[in-house]
gemmi code that builds the backbone of each chain (N, CA, C; Angstrom):
import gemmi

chains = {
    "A": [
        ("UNK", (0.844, -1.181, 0.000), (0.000, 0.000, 0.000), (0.887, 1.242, 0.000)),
        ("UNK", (0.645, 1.814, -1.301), (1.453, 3.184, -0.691), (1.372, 4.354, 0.312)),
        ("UNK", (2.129, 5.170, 0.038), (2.005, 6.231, 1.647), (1.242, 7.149, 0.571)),
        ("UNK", (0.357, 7.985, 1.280), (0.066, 9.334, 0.275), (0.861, 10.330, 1.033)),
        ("UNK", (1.161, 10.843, -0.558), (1.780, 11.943, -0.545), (1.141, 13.798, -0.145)),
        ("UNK", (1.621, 13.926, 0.703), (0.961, 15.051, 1.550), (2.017, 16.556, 0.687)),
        ("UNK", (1.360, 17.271, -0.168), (2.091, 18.760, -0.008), (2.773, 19.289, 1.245)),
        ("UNK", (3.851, 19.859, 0.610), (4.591, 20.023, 2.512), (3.474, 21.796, 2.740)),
        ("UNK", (3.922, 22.204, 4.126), (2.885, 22.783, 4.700), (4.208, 24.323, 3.998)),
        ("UNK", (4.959, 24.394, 3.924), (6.019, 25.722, 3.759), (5.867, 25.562, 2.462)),
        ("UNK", (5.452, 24.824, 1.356), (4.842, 25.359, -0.383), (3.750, 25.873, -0.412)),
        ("UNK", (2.804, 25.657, 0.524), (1.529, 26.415, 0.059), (1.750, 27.439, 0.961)),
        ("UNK", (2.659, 27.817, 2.228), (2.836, 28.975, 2.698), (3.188, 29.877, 2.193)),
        ("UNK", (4.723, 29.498, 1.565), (5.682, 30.277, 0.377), (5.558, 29.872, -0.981)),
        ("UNK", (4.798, 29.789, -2.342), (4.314, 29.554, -3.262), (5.434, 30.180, -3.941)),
        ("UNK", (6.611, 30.473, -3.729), (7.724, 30.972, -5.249), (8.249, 29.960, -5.362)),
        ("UNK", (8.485, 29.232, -6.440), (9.612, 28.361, -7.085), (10.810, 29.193, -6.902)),
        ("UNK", (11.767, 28.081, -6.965), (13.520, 29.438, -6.701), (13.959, 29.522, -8.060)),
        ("UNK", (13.331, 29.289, -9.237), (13.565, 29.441, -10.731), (12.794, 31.135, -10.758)),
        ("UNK", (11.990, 31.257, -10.534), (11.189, 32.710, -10.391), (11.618, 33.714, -9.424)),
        ("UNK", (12.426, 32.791, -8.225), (12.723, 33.866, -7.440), (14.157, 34.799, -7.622)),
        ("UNK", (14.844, 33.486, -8.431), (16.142, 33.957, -9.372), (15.674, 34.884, -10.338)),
        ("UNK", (15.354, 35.180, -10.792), (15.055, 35.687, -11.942), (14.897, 37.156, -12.603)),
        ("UNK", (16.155, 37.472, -13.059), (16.186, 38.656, -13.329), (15.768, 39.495, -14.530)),
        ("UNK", (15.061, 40.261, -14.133), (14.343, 41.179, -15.572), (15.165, 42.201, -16.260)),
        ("UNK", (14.821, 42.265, -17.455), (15.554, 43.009, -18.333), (16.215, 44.879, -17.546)),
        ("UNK", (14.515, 45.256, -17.310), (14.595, 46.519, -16.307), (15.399, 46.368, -15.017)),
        ("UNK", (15.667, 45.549, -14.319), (16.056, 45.198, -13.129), (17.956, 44.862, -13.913)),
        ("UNK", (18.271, 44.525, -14.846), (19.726, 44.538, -14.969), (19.963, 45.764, -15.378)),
        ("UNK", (18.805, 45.875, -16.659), (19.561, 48.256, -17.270), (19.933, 48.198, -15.688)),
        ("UNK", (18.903, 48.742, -14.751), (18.756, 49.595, -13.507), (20.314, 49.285, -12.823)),
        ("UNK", (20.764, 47.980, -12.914), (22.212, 47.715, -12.239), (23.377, 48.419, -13.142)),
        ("UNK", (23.119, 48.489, -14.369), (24.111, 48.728, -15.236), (24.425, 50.135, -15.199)),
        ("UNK", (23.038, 51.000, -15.132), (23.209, 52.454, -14.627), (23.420, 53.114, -13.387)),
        ("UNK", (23.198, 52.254, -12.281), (23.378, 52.099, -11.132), (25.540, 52.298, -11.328)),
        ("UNK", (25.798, 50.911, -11.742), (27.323, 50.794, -12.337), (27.937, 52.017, -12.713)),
        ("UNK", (27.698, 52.451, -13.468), (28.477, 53.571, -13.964), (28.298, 54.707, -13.609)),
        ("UNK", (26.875, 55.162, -12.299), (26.710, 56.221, -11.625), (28.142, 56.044, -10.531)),
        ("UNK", (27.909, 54.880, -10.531), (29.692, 54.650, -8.984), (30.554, 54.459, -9.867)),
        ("UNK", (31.006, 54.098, -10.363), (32.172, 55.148, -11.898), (32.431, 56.250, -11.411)),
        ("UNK", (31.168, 56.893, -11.281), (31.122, 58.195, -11.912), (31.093, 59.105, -10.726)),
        ("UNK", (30.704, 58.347, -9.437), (31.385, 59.144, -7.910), (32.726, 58.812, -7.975)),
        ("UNK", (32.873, 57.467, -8.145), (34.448, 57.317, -7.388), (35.902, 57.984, -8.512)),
        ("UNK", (35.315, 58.461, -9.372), (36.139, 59.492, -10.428), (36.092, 60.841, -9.903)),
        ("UNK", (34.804, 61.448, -9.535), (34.719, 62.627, -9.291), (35.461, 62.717, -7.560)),
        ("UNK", (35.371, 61.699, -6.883), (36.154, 61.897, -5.516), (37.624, 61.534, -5.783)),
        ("UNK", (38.197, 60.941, -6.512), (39.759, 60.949, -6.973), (40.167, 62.239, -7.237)),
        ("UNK", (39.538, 62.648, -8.150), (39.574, 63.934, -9.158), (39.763, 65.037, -7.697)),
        ("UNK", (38.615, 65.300, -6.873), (38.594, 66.073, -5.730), (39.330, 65.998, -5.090)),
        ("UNK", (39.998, 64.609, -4.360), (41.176, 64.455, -3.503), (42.286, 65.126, -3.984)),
        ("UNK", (43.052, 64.975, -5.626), (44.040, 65.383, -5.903), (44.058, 66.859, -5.890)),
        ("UNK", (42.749, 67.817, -6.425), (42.361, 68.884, -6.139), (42.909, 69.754, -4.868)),
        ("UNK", (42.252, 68.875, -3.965), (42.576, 69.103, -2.203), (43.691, 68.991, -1.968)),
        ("UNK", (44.342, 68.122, -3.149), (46.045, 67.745, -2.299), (46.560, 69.665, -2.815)),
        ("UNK", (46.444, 69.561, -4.283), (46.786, 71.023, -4.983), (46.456, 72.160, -3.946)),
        ("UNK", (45.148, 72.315, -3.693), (45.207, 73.555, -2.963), (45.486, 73.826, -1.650)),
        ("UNK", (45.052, 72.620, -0.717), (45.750, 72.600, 0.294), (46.872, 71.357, 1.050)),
        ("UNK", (47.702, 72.128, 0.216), (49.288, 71.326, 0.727), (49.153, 71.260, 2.326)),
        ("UNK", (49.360, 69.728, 2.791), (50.099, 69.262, 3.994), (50.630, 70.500, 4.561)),
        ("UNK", (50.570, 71.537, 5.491), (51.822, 71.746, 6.592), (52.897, 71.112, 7.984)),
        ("UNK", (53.884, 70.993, 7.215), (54.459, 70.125, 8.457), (55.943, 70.769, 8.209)),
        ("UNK", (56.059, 71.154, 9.710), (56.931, 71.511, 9.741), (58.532, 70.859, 9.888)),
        ("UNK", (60.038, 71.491, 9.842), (61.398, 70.605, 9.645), (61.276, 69.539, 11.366)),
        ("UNK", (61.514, 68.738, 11.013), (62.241, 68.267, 12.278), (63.876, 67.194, 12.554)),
        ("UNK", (64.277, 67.482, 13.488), (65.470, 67.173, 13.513), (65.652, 65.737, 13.653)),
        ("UNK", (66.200, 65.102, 12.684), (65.912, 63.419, 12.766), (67.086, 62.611, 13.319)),
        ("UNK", (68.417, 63.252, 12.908), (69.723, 62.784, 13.242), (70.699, 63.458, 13.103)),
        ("UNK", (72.101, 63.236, 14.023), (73.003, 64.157, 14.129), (73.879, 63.696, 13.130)),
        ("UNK", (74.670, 64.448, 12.075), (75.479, 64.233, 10.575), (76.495, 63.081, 11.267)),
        ("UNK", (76.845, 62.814, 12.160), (78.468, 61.960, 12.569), (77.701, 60.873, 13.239)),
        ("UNK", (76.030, 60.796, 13.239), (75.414, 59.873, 13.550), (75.669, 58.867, 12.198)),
        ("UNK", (75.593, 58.880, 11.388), (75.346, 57.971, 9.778), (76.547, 58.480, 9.280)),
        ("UNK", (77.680, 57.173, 8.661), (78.713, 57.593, 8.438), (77.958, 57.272, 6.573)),
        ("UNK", (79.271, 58.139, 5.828), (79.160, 58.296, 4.443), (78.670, 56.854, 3.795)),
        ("UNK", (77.616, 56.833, 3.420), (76.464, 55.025, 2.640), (76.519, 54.708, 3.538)),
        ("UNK", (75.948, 55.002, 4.943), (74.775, 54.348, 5.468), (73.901, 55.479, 5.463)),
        ("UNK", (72.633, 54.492, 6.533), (70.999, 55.144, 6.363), (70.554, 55.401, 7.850)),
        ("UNK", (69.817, 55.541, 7.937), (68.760, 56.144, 9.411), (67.262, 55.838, 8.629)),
        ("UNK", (66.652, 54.702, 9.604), (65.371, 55.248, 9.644), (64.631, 55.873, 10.564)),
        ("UNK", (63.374, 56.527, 10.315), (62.543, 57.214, 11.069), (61.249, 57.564, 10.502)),
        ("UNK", (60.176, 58.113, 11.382), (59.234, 58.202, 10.887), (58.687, 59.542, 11.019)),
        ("UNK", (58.232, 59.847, 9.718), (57.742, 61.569, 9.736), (56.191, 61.218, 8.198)),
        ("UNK", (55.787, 62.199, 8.618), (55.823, 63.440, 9.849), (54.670, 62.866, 10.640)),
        ("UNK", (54.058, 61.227, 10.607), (53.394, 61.090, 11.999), (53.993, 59.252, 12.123)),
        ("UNK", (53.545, 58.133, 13.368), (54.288, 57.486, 13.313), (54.184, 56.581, 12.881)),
        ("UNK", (53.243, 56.741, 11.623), (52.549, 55.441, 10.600), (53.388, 55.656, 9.402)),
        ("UNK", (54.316, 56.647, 9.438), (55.146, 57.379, 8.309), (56.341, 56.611, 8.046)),
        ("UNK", (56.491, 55.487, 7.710), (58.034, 55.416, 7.717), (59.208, 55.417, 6.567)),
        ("UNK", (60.055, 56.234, 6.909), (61.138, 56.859, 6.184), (62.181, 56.384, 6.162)),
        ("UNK", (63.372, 57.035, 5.101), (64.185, 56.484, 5.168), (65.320, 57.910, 5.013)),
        ("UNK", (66.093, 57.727, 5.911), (67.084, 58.649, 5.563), (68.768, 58.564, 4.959)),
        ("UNK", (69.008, 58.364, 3.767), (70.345, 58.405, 3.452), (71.569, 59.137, 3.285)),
        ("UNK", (72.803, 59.037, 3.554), (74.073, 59.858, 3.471), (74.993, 59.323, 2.363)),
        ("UNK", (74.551, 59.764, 0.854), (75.185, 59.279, 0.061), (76.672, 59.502, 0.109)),
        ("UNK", (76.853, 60.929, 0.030), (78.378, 61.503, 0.089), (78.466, 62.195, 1.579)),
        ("UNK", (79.953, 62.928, 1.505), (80.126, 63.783, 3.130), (79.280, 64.535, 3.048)),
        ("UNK", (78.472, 65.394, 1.982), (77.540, 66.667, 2.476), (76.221, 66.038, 1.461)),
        ("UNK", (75.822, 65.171, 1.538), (74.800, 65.014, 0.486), (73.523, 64.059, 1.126)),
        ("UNK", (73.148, 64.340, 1.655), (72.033, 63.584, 2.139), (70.176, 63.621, 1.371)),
        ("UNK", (70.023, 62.425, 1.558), (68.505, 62.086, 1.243), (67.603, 61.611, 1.867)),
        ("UNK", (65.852, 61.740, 1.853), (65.370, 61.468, 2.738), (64.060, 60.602, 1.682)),
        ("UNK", (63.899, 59.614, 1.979), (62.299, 58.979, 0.812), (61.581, 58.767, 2.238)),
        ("UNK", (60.220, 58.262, 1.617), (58.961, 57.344, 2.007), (59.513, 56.246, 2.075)),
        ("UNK", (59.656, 55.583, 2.678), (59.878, 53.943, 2.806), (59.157, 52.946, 2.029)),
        ("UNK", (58.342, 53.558, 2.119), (56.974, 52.768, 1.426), (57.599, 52.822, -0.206)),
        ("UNK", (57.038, 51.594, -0.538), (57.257, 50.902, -2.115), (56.160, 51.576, -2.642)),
        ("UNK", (56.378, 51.982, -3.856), (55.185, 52.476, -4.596), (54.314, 51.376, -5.720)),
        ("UNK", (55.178, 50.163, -5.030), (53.907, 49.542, -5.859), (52.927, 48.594, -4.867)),
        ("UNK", (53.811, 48.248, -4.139), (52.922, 47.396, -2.589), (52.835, 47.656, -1.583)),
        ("UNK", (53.549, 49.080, -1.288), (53.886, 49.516, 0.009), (54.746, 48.484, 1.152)),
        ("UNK", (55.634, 47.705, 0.245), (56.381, 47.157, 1.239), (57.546, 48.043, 1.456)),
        ("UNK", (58.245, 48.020, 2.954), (59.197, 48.940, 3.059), (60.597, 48.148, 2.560)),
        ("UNK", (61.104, 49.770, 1.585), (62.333, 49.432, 0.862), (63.956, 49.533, 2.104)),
        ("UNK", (64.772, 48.997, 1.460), (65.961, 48.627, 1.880), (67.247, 49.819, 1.102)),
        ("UNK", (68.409, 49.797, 1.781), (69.406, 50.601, 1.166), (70.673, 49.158, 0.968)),
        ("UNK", (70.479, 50.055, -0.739), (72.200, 48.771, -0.502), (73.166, 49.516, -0.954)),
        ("UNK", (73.672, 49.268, -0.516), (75.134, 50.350, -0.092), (75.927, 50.408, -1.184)),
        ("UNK", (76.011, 49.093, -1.968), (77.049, 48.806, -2.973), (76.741, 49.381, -4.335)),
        ("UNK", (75.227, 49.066, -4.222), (74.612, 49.278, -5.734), (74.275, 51.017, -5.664)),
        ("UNK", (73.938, 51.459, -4.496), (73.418, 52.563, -4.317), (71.897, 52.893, -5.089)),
        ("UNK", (71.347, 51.442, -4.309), (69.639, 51.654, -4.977), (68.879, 51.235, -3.612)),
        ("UNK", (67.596, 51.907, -3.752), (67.003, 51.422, -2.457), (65.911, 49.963, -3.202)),
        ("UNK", (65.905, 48.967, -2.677), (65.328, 47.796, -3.000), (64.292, 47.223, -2.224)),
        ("UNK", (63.358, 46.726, -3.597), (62.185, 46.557, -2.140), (62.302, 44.945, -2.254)),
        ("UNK", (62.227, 44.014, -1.153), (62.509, 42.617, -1.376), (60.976, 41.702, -1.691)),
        ("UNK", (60.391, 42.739, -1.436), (58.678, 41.728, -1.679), (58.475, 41.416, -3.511)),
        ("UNK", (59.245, 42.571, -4.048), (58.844, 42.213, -5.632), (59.990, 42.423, -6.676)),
        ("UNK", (60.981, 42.843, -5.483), (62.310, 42.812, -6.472), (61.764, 44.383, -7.332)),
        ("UNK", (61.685, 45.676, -6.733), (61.409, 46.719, -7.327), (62.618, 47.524, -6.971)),
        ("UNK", (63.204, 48.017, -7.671), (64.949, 48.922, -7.422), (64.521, 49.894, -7.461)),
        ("UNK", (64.744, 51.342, -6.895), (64.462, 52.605, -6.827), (66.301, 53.167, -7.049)),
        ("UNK", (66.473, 54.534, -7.594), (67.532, 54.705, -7.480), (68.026, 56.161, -6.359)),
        ("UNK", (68.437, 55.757, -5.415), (68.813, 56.122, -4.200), (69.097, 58.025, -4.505)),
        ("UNK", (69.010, 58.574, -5.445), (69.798, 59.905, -5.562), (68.507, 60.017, -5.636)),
        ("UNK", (67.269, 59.962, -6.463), (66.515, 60.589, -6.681), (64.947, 59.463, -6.034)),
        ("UNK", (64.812, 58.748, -5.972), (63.474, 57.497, -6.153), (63.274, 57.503, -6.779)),
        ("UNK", (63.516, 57.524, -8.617), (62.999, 56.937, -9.455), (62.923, 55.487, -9.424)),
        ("UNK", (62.298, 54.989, -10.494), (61.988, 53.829, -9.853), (62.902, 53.420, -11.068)),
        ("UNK", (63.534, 52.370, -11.145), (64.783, 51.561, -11.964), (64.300, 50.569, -12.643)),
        ("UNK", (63.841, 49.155, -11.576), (63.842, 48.029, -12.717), (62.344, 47.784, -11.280)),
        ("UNK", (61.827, 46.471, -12.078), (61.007, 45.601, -11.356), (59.467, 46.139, -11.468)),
        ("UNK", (58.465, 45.739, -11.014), (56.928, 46.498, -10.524), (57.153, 48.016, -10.482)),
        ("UNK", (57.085, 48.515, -9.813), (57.313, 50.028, -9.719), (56.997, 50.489, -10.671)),
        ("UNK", (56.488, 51.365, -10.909), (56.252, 52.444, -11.964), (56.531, 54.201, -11.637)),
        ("UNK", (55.857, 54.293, -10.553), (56.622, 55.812, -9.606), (57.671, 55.576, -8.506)),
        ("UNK", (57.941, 57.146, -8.279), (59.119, 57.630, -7.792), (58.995, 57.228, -6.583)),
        ("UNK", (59.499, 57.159, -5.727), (59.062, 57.104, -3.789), (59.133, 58.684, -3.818)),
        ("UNK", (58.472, 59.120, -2.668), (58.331, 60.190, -2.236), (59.593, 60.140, -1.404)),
        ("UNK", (59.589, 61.730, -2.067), (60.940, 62.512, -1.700), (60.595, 63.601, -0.624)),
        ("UNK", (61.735, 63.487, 0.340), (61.271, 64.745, 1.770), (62.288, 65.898, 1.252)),
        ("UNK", (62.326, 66.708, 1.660), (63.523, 68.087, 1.637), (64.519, 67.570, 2.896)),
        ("UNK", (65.900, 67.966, 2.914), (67.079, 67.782, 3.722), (67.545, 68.450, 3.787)),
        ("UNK", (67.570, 69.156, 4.901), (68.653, 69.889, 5.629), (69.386, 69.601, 6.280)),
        ("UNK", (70.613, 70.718, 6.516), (71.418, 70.383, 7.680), (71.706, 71.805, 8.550)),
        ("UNK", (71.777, 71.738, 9.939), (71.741, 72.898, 10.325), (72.532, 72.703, 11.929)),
        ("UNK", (73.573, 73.001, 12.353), (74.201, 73.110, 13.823), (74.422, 71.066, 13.984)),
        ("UNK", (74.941, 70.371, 12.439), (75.401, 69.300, 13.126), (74.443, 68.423, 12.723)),
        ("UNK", (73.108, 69.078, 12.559), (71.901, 67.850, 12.412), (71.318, 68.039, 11.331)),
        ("UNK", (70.524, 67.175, 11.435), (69.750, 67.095, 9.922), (68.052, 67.075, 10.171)),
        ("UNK", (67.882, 68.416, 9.184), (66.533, 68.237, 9.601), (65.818, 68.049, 8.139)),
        ("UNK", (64.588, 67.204, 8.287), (63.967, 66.850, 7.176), (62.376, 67.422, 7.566)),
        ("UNK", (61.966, 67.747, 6.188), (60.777, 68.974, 6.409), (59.454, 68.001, 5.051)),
        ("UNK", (58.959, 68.403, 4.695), (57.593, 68.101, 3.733), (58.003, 67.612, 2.151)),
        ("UNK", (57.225, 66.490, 1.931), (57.672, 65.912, 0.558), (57.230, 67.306, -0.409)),
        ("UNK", (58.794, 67.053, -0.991), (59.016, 67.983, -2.490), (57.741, 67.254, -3.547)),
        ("UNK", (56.920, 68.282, -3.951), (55.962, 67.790, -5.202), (56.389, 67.468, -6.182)),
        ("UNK", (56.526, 66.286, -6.775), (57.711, 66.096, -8.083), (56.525, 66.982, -9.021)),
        ("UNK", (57.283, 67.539, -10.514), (56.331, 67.948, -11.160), (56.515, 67.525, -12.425)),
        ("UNK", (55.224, 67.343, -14.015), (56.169, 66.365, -14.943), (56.838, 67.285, -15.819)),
    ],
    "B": [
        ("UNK", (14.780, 43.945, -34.540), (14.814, 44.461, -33.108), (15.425, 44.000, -31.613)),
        ("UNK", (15.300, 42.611, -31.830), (15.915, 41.939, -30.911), (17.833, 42.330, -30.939)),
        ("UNK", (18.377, 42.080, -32.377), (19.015, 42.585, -32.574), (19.688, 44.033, -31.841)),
        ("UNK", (18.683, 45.002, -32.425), (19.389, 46.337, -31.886), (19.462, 46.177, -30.653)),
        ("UNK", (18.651, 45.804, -29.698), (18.401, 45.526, -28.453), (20.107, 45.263, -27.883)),
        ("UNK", (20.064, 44.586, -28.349), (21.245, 43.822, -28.121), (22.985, 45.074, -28.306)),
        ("UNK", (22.824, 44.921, -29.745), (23.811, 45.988, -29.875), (23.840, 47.509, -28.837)),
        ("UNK", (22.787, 47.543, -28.351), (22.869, 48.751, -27.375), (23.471, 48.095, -25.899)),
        ("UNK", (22.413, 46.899, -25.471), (23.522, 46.145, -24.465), (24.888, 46.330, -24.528)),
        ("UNK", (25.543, 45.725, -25.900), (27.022, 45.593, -26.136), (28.214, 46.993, -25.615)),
        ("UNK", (26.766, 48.713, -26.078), (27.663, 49.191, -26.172), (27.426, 49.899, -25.059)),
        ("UNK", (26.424, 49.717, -24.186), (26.554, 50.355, -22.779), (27.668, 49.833, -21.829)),
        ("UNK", (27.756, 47.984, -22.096), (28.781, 47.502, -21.563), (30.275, 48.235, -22.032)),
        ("UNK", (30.335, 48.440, -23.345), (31.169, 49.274, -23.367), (31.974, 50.354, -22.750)),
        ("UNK", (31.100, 51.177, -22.722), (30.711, 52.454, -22.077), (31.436, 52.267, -20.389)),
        ("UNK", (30.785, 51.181, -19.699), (31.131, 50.717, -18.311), (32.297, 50.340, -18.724)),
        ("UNK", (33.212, 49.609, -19.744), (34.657, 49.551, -19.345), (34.919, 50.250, -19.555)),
        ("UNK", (34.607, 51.404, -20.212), (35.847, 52.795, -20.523), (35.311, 53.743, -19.303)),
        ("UNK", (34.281, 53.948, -18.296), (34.485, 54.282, -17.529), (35.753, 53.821, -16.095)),
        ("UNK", (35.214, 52.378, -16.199), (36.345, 51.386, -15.118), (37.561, 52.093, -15.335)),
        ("UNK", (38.258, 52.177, -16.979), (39.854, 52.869, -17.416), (39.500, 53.692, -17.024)),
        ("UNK", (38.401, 54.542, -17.498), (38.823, 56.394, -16.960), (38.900, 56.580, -15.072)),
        ("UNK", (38.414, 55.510, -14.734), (38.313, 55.652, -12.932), (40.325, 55.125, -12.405)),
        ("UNK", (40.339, 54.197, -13.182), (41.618, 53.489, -12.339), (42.874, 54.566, -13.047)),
        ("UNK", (42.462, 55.126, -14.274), (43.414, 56.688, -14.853), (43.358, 57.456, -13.819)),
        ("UNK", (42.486, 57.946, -13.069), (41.642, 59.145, -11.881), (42.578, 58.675, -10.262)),
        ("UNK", (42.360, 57.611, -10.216), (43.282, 56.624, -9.572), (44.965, 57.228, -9.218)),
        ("UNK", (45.460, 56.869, -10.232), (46.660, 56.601, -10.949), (46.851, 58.455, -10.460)),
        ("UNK", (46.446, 59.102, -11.075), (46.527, 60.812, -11.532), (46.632, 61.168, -9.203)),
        ("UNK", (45.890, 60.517, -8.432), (45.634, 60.793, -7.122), (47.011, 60.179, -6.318)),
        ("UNK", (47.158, 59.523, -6.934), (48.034, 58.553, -6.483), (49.614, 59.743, -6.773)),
        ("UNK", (49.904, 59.676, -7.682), (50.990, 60.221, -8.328), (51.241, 61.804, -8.795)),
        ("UNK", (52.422, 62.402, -7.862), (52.355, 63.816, -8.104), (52.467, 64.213, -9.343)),
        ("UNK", (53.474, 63.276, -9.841), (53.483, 63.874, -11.552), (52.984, 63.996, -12.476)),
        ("UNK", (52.040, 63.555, -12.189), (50.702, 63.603, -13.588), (50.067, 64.523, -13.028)),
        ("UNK", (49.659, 65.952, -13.923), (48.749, 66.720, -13.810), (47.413, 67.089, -13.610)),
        ("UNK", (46.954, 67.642, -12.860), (45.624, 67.573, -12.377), (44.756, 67.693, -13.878)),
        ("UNK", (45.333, 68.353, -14.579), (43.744, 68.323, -15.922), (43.615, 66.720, -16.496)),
        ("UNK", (44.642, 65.874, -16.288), (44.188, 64.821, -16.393), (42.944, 64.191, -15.758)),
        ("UNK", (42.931, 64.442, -14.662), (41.750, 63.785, -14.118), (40.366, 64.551, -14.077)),
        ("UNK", (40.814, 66.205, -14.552), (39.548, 66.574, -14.949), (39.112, 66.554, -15.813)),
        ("UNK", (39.974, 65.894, -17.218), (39.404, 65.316, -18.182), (38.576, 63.879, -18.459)),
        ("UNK", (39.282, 63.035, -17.285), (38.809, 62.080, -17.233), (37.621, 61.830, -16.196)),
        ("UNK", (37.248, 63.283, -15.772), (35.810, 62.900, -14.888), (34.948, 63.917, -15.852)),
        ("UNK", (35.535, 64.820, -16.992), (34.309, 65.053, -17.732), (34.156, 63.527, -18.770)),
        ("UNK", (34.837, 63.126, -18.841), (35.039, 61.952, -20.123), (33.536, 61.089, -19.133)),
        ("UNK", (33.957, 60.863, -17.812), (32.801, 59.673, -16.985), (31.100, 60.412, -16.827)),
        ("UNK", (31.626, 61.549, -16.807), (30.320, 62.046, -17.152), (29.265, 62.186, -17.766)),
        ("UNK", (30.099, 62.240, -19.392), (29.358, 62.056, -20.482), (29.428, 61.105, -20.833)),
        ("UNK", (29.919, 59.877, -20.654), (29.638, 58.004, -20.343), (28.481, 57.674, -19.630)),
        ("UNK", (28.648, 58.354, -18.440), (27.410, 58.030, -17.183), (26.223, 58.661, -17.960)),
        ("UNK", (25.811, 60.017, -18.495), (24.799, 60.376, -19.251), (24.674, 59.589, -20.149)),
        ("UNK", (25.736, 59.292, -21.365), (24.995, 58.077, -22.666), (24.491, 56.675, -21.808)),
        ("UNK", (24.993, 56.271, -20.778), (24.561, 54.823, -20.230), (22.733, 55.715, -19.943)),
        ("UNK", (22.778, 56.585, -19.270), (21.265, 56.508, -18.951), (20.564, 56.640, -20.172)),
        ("UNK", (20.959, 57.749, -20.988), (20.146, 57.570, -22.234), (19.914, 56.248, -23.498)),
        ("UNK", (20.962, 55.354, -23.475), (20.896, 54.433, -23.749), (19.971, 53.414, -23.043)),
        ("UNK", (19.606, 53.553, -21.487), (18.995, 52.770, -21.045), (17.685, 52.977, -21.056)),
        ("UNK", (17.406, 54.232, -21.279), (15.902, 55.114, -21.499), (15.732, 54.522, -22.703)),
        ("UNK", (16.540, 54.466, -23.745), (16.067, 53.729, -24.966), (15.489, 52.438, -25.211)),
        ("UNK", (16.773, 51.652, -24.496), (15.961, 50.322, -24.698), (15.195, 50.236, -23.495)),
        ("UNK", (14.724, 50.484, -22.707), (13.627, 50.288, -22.062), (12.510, 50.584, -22.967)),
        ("UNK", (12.026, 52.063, -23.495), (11.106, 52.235, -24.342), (10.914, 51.481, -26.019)),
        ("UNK", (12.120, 50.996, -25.839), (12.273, 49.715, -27.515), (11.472, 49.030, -27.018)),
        ("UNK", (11.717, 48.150, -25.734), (11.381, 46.833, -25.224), (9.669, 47.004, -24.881)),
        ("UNK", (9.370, 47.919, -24.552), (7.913, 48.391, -24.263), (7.594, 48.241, -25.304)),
        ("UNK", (7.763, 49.053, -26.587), (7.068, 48.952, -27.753), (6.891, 48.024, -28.074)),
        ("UNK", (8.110, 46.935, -28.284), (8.198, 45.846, -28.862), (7.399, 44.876, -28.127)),
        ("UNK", (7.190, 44.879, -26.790), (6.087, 44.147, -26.362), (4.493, 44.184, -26.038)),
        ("UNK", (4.560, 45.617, -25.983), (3.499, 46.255, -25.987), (2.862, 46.459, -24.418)),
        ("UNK", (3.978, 46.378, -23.856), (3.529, 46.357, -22.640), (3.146, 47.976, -21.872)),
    ],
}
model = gemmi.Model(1)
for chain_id, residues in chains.items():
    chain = gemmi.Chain(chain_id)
    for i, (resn, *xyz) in enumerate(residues, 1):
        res = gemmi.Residue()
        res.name, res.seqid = resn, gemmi.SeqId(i, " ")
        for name, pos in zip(("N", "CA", "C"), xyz):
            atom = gemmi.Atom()
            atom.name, atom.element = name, gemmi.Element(name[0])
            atom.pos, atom.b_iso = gemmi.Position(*pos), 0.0
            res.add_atom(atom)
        chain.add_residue(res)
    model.add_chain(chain)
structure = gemmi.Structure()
structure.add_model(model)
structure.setup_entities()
């Protein structure tokens, strides 16, 4: 004898098939597609604004004194962090009076770069990206930009480093 | 008709990748001091008048698709 088969009690509660409930309408994808390119079309106009903001109002930060000159003998480095302490930098002494200061940060992964003394390139080891130590251009590897460059001074013995120079093209 | 239908799909999708380039250009321009700011104000009038043809394109075939069905 068979069993009868009873409708379950949650189909005649909830009556959508999940073929209908999937189911997307022509109007309902346009609406995503224009939806799409309205956020395009913020997240362009807030890029666009940020760089704006960077233009008109430049960072103020003032020099501060990072290390004393007979601290770092001629090719070596100092790090430190400016100008807050999520910042980290790098400070180099290429020649007796010639000093440099970058972003640490890799410009293509933000891994922090290295100084090698021999080659006189700063190197980042996560992707094999070479920067070249006089200026941060970027040399060989991932990279495509410069590292950010600080201003260097020297003043009574020390060295003070002040606000990234705006490269310009 | 089904046809055109279609070809307007193709080229709104369009439209959305050359916005995606003009956003990750906008990107790129924020990111990097050396590229000049009219770059990216070219490339947010460029998304602009993308973002306007996507709606007018979509005003279209919506009113194709009405006709054509009569709905």
């Amino acid at each position: 004898m068979g069993r009868l088969k009873m409708p379950s009690r949650w189909k005649h509660d909830f009556p959508v098939p999940s073929a209908v409930d999937s189911y997307v309408t022509r109007r309902e994808f346009t609406k995503f597609l224009g939806l799409t390119s309205l956020a395009f079309l913020i997240g362009t106009c807030a890029a666009a604004a940020r760089k704006l903001a960077k233009l008109l109002f430049p960072r103020q930060t003032s020099s501060v004194a990072v290390a004393d000159i007979q601290e770092i003998p001629v090719g070596g480095y100092k790090l430190f962090r400016y100008p807050t302490e999520h910042d980290p930098c790098i400070l180099l002494r290429l020649e007796e009076n010639q000093f440099v200061a970058f972003d640490q940060r890799c410009t293509h992964l933000s891994c922090p770069v290295v100084f090698n003394t021999a080659t006189r390139q700063l190197a980042c080891p996560c992707h094999e990206g070479f920067f070249s130590a006089e200026n941060g251009l970027p040399l060989a590897g991932p990279p495509k930009r410069p590292l950010a460059q600080l201003s260097v001074t020297t003043e009574n013995a020390r060295v003070l480093v002040g606000q990234s120079e705006e490269r310009t093209a | 008709m089904n046809v055109v239908l279609q070809m307007v799909m193709a080229l709104v999708t369009a439209i959305l990748l050359g916005q995606l380039w003009l956003f990750t250009v906008t990107l790129d321009v924020m990111e990097n001091p050396a590229v000049s700011i009219r770059v990216a104000i070219a490339a947010t009038v460029c998304s602009l008048l993308a973002c306007g043809s996507v709606w007018i394109l979509i005003r279209f075939f919506l009113n194709a698709e009405q006709s054509e069905t009569g709905g």
